[in-house]
C-alpha positions in Angstrom: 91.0 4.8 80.2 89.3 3.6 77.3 85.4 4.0 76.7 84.6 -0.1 76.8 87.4 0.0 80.0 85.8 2.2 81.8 82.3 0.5 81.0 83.9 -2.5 82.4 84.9 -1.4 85.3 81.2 0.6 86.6 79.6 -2.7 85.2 81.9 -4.2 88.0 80.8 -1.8 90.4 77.3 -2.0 89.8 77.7 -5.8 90.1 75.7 -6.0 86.7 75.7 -8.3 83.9 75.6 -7.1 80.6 73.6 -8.5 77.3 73.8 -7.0 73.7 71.5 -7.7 71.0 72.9 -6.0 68.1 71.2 -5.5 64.5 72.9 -2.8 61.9 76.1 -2.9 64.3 76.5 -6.6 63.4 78.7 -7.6 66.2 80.6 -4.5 67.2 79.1 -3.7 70.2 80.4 -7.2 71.3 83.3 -6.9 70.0 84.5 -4.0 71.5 82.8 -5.1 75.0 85.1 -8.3 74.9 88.6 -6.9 73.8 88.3 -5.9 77.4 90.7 -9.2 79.4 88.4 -9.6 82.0 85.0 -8.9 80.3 83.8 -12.3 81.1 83.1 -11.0 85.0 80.3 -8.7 83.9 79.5 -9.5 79.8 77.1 -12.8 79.8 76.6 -12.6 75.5 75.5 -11.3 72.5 72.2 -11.8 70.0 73.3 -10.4 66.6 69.5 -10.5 65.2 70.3 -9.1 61.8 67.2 -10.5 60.2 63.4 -9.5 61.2 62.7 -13.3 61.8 65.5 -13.9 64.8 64.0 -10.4 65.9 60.7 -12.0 66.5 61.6 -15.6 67.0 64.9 -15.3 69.5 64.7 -11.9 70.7 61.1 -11.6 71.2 60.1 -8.6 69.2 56.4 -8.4 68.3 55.4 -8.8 64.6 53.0 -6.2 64.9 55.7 -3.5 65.9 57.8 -4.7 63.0 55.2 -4.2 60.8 53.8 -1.1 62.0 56.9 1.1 62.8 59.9 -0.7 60.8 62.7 -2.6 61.6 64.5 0.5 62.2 62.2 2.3 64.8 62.6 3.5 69.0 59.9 0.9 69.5 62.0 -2.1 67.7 64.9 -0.8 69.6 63.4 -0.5 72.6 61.7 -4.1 72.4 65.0 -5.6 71.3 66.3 -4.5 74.8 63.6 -5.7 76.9 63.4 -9.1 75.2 67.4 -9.0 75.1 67.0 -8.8 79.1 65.2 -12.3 79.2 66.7 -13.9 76.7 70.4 -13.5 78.3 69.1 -13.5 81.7 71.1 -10.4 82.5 70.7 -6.9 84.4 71.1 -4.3 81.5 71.0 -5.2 77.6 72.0 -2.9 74.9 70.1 -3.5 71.7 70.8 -1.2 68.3 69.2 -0.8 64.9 69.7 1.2 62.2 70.9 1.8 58.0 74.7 1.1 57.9 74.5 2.1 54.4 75.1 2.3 51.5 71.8 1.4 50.4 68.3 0.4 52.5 67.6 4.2 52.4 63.8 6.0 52.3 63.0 9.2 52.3 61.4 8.7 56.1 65.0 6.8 56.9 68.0 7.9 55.7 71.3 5.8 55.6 72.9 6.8 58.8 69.4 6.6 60.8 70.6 4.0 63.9 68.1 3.9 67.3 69.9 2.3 70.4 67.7 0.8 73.4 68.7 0.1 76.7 67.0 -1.4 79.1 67.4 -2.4 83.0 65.0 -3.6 85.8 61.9 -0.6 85.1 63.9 1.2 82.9 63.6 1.4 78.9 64.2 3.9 76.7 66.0 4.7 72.7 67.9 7.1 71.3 68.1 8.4 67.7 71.6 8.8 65.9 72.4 10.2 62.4 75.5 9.7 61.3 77.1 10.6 58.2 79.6 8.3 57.4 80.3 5.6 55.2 79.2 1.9 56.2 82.2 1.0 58.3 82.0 4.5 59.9 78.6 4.6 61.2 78.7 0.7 62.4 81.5 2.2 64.8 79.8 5.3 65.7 76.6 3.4 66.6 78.6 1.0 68.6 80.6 4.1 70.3 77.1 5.6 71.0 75.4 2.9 72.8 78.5 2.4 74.8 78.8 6.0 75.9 75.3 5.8 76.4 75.3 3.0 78.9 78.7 4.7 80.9 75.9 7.8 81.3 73.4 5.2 82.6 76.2 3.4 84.8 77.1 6.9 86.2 73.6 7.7 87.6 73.2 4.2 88.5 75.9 4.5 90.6 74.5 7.5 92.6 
């Protein structure tokens, strides 16, 4: 069974609905959710907030965070998730940011540098990736990531 299958099916069993709010993955996340025929029983939508103004003004990011850690940061990622909660209404959102590449770089941030957040109910929490690919390459392996991520979460959910 594929990754975004098997997703699929614990989100059925945990009777969940899922929200993404995507940044440097531009839409993958989504896209891979939804190839799924069926996905519409537990994926409610997507927020592809590329820019640092739909950050604040549609997913609810604070300015102040922006400003003070970056748009690629665990506390942007992290707030992306929890405002991704209430703006889709759902159980458990997925939110990513990160440098696709091939430019955007600093030395603190290299291209490759992706933070996924997830949050649920209580629960909120990020996770650093560095990938080494080319632009294309790390989009997927962020979107892989958070996916893989949220079948661990699913898993212990289920318990």
């Amino acid at each position: 069974m594929r990754l975004e299958e098997e997703v699929g099916q614990l989100l059925r069993d945990c009777h969940l609905k899922l929200g993404v709010v995507e940044s440097a993955s531009g839409g993958l996340i989504s896209h891979l959710i939804t190839n799924i025929p069926g996905s519409s029983d537990y994926f409610e939508g997507a927020i592809v907030s590329y820019s640092n103004e739909i950050k604040v003004g549609l997913v609810g990011v604070k300015r102040d965070t922006l400003e003070k850690y970056g748009a690629v940061s665990p506390a942007v990622a992290e707030e992306m998730a929890r405002g991704g909660l209430k703006a889709l209404d759902v159980d458990i959102c997925l939110a990513d940011t990160g440098i696709a590449g091939p430019g955007g770089a600093t030395p603190e941030k290299p291209v490759g540098l992706f933070y996924i957040g997830l949050a649920s109910g209580d629960f909120i929490s990020s996770r650093r990736l560095l990938l080494s690919g080319d632009r294309l390459q790390n989009k997927e392996g962020a979107a892989r990531s958070a996916l893989e991520w949220l079948r661990e979460y699913l898993l212990s959910y289920q318990k």
